[in-house]
KOLDOSE-78703 format. One line per field, with one value per residue (C-alpha): residue number from 0; z, x, y. Coordinates in steps of 0.02 Angstrom, whole numbers, plus 50000, padded with zeros to 5 digits. Layout:
BEGIN
resi	NUM;...
pz	Z;...
px	X;...
py	Y;...
//
This chain:
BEGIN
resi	0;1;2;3;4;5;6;7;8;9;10;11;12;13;14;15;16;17;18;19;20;21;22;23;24;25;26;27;28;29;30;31;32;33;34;35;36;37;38;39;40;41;42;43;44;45;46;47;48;49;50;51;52;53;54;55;56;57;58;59;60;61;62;63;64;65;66;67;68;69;70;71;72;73;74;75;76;77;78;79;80;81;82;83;84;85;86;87;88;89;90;91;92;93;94;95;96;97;98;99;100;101;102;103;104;105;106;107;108;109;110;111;112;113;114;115;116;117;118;119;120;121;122;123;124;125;126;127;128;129;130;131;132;133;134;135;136;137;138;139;140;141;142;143;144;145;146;147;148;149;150;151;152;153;154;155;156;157;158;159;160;161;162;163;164;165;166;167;168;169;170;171;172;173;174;175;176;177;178;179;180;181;182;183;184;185;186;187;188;189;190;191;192;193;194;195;196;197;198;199;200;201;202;203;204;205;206;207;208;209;210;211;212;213;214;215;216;217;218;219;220;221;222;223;224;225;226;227;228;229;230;231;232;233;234;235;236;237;238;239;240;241;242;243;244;245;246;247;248;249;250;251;252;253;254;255;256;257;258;259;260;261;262;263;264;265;266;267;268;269;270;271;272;273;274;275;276;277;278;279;280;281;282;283;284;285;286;287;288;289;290;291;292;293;294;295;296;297;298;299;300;301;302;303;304;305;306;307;308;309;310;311;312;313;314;315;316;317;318;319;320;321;322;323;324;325;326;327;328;329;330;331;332;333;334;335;336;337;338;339;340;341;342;343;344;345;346;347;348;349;350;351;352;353;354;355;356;357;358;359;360;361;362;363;364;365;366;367;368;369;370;371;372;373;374;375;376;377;378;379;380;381;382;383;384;385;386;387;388;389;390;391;392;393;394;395;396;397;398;399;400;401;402;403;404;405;406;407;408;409;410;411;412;413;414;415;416;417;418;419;420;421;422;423;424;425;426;427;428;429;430;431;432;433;434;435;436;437;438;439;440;441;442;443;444;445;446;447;448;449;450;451;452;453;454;455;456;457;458;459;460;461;462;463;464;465;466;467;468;469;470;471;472;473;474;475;476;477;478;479;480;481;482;483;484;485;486;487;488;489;490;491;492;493;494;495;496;497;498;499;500;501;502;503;504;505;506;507;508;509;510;511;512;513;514;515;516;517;518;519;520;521;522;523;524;525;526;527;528;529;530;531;532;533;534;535;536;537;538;539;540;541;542;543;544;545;546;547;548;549;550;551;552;553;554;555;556;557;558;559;560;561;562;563;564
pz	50000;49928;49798;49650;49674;49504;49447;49539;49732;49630;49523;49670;49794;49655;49623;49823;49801;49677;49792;49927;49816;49773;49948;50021;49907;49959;50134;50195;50268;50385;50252;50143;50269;50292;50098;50096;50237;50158;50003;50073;50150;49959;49892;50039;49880;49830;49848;49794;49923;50055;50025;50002;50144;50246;50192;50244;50415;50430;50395;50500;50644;50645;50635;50708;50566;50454;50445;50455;50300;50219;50271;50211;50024;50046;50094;49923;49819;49909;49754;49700;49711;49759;49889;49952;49942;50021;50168;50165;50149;50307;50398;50320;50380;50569;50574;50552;50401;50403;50380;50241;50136;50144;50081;49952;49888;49885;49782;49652;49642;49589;49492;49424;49355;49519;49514;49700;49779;49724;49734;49935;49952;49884;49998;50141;50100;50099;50275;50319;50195;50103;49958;49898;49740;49695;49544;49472;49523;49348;49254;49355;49355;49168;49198;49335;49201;49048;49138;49196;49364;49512;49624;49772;49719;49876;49855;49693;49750;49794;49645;49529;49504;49357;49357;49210;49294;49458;49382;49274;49435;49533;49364;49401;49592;49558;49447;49545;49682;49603;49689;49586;49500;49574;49504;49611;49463;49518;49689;49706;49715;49884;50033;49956;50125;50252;50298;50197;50267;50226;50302;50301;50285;50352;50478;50542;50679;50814;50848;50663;50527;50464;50622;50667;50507;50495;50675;50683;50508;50582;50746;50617;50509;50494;50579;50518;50350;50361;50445;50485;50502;50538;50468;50565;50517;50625;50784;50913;51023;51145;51060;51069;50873;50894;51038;50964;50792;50889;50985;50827;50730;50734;50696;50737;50677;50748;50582;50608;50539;50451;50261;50128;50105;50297;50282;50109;50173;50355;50221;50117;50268;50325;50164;50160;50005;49996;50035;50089;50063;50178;50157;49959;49947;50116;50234;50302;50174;50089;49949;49878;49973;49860;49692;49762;49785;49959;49929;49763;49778;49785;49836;49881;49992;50105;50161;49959;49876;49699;49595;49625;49462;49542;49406;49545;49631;49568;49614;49714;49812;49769;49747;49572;49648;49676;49501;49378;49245;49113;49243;49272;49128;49256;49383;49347;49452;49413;49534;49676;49693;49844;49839;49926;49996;49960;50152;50313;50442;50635;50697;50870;50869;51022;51071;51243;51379;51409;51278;51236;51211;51078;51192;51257;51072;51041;50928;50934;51002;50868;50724;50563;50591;50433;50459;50384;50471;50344;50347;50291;50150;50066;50069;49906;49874;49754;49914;50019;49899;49911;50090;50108;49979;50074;50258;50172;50100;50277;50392;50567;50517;50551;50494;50612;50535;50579;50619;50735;50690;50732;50543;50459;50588;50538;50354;50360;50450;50315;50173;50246;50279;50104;50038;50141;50296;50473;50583;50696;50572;50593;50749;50763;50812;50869;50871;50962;50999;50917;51055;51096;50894;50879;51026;50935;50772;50835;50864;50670;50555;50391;50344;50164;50085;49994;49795;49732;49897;49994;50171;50207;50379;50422;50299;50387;50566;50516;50446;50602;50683;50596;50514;50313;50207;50063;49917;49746;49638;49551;49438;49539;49663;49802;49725;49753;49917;50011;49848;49888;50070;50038;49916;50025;50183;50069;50035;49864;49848;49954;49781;49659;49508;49498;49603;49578;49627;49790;49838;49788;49884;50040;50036;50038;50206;50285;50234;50254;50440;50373;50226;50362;50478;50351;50290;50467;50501;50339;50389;50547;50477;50347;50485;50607;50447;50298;50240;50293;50464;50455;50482;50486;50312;50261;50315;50229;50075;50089;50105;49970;49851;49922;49895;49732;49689;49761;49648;49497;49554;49559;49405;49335;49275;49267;49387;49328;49371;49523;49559;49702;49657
px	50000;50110;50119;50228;50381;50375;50289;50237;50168;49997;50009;50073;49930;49812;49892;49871;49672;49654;49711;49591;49444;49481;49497;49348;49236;49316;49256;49440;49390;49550;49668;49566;49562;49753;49797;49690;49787;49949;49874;49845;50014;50072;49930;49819;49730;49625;49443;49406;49532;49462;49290;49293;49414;49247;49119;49245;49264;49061;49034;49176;49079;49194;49087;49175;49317;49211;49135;49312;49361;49209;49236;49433;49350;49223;49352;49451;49300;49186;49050;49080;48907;48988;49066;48891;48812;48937;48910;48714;48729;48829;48714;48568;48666;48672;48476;48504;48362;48334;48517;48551;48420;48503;48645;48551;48485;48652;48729;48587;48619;48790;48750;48574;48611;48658;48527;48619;48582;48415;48355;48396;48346;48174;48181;48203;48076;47968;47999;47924;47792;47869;47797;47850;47963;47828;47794;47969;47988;47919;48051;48189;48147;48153;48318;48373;48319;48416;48562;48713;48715;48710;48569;48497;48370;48278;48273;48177;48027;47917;47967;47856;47757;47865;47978;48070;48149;48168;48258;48380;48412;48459;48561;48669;48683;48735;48863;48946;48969;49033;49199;49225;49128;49142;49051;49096;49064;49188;49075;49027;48837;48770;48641;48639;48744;48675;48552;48529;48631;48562;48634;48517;48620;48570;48594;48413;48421;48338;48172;48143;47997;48102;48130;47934;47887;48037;48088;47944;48000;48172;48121;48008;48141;48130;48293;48290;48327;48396;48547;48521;48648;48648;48781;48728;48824;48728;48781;48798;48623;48498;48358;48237;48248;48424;48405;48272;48364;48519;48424;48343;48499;48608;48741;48735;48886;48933;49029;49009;49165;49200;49275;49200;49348;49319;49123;49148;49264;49167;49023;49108;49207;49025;48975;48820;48714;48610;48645;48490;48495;48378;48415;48426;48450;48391;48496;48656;48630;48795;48720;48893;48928;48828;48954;49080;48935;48929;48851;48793;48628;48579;48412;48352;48223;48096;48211;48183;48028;48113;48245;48439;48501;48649;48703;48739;48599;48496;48324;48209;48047;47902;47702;47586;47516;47671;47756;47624;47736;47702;47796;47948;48037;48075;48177;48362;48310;48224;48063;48044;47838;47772;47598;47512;47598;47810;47800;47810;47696;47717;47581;47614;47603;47501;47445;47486;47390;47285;47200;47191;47039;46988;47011;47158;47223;47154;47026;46837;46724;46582;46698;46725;46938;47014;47205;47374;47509;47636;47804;47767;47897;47774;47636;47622;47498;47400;47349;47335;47205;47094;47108;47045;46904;46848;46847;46764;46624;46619;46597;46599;46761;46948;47139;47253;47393;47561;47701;47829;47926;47865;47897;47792;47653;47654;47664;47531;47410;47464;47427;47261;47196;47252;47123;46981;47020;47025;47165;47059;47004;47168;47230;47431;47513;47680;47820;47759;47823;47769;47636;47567;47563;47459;47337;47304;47273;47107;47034;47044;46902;46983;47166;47218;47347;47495;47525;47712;47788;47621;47617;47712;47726;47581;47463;47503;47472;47310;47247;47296;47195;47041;47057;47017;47151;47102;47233;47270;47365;47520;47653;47806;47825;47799;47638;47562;47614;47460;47365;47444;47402;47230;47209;47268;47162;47011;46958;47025;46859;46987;47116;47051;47122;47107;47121;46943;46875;46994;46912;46741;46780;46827;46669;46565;46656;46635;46473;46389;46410;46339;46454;46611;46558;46532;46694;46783;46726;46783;46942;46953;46887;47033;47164;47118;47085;47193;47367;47420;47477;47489;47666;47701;47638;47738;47898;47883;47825;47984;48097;48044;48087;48237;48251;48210;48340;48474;48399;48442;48585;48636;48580;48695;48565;48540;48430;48248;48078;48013;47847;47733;47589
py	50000;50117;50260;50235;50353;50405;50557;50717;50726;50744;50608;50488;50555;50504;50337;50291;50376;50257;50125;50187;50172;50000;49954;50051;49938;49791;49850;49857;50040;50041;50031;50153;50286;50258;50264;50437;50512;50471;50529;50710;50722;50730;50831;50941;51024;50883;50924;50772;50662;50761;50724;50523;50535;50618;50489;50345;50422;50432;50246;50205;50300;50444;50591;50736;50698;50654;50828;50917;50811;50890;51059;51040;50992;51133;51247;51201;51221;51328;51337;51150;51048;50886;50956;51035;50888;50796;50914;50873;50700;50678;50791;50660;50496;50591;50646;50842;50819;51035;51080;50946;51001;51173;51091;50993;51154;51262;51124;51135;51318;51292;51122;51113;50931;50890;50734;50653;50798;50823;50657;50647;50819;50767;50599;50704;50858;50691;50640;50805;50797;50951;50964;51113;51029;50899;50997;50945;50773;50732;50822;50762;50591;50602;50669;50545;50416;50484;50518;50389;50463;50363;50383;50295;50175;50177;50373;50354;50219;50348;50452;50345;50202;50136;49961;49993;50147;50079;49936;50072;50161;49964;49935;50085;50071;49891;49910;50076;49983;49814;49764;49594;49454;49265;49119;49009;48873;48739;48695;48509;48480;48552;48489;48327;48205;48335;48468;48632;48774;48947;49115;49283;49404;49598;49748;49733;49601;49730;49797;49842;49760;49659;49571;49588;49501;49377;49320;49180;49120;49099;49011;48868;48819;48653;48591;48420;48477;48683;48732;48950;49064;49223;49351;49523;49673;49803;49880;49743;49803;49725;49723;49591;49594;49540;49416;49337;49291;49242;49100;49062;49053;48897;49009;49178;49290;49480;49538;49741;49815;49668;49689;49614;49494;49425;49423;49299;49194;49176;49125;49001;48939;48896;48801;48884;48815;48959;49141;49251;49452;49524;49710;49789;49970;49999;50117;50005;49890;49782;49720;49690;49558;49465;49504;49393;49244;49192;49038;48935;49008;49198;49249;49435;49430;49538;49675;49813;49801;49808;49738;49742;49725;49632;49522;49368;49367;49214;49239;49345;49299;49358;49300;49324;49475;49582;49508;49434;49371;49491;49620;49489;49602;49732;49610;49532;49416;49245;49268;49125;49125;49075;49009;49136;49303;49345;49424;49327;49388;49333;49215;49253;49439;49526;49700;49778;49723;49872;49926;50119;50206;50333;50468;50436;50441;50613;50533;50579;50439;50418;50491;50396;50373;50382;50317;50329;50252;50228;50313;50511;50502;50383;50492;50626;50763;50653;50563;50687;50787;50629;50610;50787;50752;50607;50732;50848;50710;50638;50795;50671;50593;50625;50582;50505;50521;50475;50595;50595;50755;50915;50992;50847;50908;51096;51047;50930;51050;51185;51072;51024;51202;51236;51114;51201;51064;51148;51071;50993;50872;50805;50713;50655;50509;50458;50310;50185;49989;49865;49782;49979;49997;49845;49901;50068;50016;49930;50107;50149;50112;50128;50102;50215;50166;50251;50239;50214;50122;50042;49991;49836;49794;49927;49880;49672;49784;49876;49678;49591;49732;49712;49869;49878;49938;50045;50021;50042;49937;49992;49922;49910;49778;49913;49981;49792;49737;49794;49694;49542;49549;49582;49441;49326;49384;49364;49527;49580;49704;49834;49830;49968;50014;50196;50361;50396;50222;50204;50363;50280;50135;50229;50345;50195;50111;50278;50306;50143;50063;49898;49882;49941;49829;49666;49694;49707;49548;49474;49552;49473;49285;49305;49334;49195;49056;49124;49083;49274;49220;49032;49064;48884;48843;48990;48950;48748;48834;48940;48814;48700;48844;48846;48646;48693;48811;48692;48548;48654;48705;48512;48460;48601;48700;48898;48975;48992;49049;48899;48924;48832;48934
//
């Protein structure tokens, strides 16, 4: 790890950046951060040094350098964008949402085409249910689309309902952060003496959904025929989440701060058969991992509603609903399809023991409660201006709407006043845990769902609750999951195809107690006798398509579309 000692301090400080770069993607952050320092000692002018010298020293937990690295870049280039955004980015990674979009916004003064910035500028506007750029989105997603700019994929779900750009956008992210291709095409055939071992791989073994949907999957593998091991690269936490997947887990590996290079061999030291990616484009996510093949068999699962465009991962799980076949164009993947619904759900979920009651919520005790508990970054103004409709058409009703930060609060009230709504009409709620969550969903009548990224976990929450969920189905995988849960709860009357007949359909619930009340119960017989949480069934179904990928794997065959459906 050394600069050549030909050529000029610049020209050696860029041979050891190049270095750094190379290493950084192999996850070796240590020596990256070291090769960068050297780096500067030849050449303190680099803007550019500077700033990947910053981001290295976020993810490595760093911040207070991380944010003099930055400021040593800005300082260079005081009107360059990148720099800017770098600047806004790390103020987005440590939760200071109002100063990075300040950033955001001074680098698209100075860069225009600056689509990084914009695009998490917009993502976090969203959070706060800013809508004041909504008006562009369309002409900078044609833009974003065009261009060969890297861009966040997750950033972009809620841009637009459209695979084909979601899947350009997972192309790109893919192949930027590509460290190396392995085949792994000499193995021997696999699982064929012994059991099945499969490793999930992810950063969200703690009290997050993936853990409330997944853990009871984990604990009913079948153990007479799966092996499980666990490969978490979070933070090391308490969490139940966390505890719960390590006594689950008949291996359970710690690998935060790991490189690449340690996590792949760990995994192919294992012999797993089949490696599991649980996370996507989600935030902490090391989808990379999966370039270098962990295992024989590659399968994205759960954790990003969309493709990953990674060119070695095999297959990704899915159900008819979220991917009918004449959508399987927009996926790299070959598509695993479960017989009923892609998404595990928990069969032993429970609500706190005390039960809230409407007033205790805030929530008026003979209104109509209209509810949206999705994340607010999900929710858009072509929502929103239904939403308001339907108050308006239902004067004893309100929206409990979810919104833990104070700015999404203000801008929501704003937004409804500006559509003739008075403020009281609108009652807040906050975080809550999971069991408290379940308990307050009972006092909502009717669920509405969001359009480009639906409820996933929440819409599965509002279900188990007995509350309908209004949705309407999109193109992308995340326009359909709510679909697919209400198909297989047995109420597919709550999927419409339009704006104007979701609206339709959520006037007549409101409207018509008998109707409401017929389909609650509906809602309810679906939960306690469907397949949604017959978590058992699930989890066998599950595994045979993972039987099934193994089989073709041993035959010598290329991965293809496996369906049990």
């Amino acid at each position: 790890m050394t600069a050549s000692s030909a050529g000029t301090p610049e020209e050696q400080a860029h041979d050891l950046f190049l270095q750094a770069k190379k290493k950084s993607r192999e996850r070796k952050l240590g020596d990256a951060i070291y090769l960068l320092c050297k780096a500067l000692e030849l050449d303190g002018n680099s803007r550019v040094i500077h700033s990947t010298l910053g981001e290295l020293y976020e993810v490595t937990g760093q911040p207070e350098k991380a944010i003099l690295s930055h400021i040593n870049a800005w300082k260079i280039e005081p009107h360059n964008s990148k720099c800017l955004s770098h600047i806004g980015s790390y103020l987005m990674r440590v939760g200071q949402d109002e100063e990075a979009i300040n950033y955001f916004e001074a680098a698209l003064k100075f860069d225009a085409d600056n689509q990084i910035a914009f695009a998490r500028m917009n993502h976090l506007k969203k959070r706060r249910c800013d809508w004041s750029d909504f008006g562009k989105t369309k002409k900078r997603l044609k833009i974003l689309s065009e261009s060969k700019q890297y861009v966040d994929p997750f950033s972009c779900l809620t841009m637009t309902d459209d695979p084909g750009v979601q899947k350009k956008f997972s192309l790109r992210a893919a192949k930027a952060s590509c460290v190396k291709e392995d085949d792994l095409q000499a193995q021997p055939p696999r699982g064929q003496n012994g059991k099945i071992r499969i490793g999930y791989f992810s950063s969200d073994y703690r009290d997050h959904a993936t853990m409330h949907l997944f853990g009871r999957q984990l604990e009913l593998h079948d153990r007479g025929r799966f092996e499980i091991y666990i490969y978490d690269y979070g933070d090391m936490n308490e969490h139940e989440g966390r505890k719960r997947a390590e006594r689950a887990a008949d291996v359970y590996r710690q690998v935060s701060g790991h490189s690449n290079e340690s996590i792949v061999s760990a995994a192919r030291e294992d012999g797993l058969d089949i490696a599991v990616d649980l996370k996507g484009y989600t935030q902490g996510s090391r989808f990379n991992l999966f370039d270098q093949r962990l295992a024989p068999v590659q399968v994205s699962y759960l954790g990003y509603p969309g493709t990953t465009g990674v060119k070695t991962m095999d297959y990704m799980v899915a159900d008819t609903v979220t991917i009918p076949p004449k959508l399987r164009k927009y996926y790299t993947e070959k598509i695993l399809y479960m017989p009923e619904c892609y998404q595990a759900n928990d069969d032993l979920r429970k609500p706190a023991g005390t039960l809230p009651t409407r007033a205790s919520a805030g929530l008026p005790e003979d209104a109509v409660v209209f509810c949206s508990f999705n994340a607010p970054y999900k929710v858009s103004p072509q929502e929103f201006d239904i939403w308001m409709k339907l108050l308006t058409q239902v004067p004893d009703s309100v929206l409990w709407f979810y919104a833990p930060l104070p700015e999404t609060q203000v801008n929501i009230l704003k937004e409804a006043e500006s559509r003739g709504v008075s403020k009281q009409r609108i009652v807040f709620a906050g975080y809550a845990g999971q069991e408290e969550h379940l308990a307050r969903m009972q006092l909502a009548d009717i669920f509405l769902d969001t359009f480009n990224v639906n409820a996933h976990t929440t819409a599965s929450d509002a279900l188990w609750a007995g509350v309908p969920v209004v949705t309407k189905a999109g193109k992308q995988f995340a326009a359909r999951v709510a679909a697919s849960l209400l198909t297989n709860v047995g109420v597919p009357e709550l999927i419409t195809p339009t704006f104007e007949k979701y609206q339709s359909l959520a006037l007549k619930l409101a409207r018509d107690p008998e109707y409401l009340a017929d389909v609650k119960k509906r809602v309810k017989q679906g939960i306690s006798t469907g397949p949604l949480f017959d978590t058992a069934t699930f989890t066998r179904n599950f595994e045979t398509l993972m039987e099934k990928t193994l089989e073709r794997y041993n035959a010598g065959l290329q991965p293809d579309h496996i369906s049990l459906a």
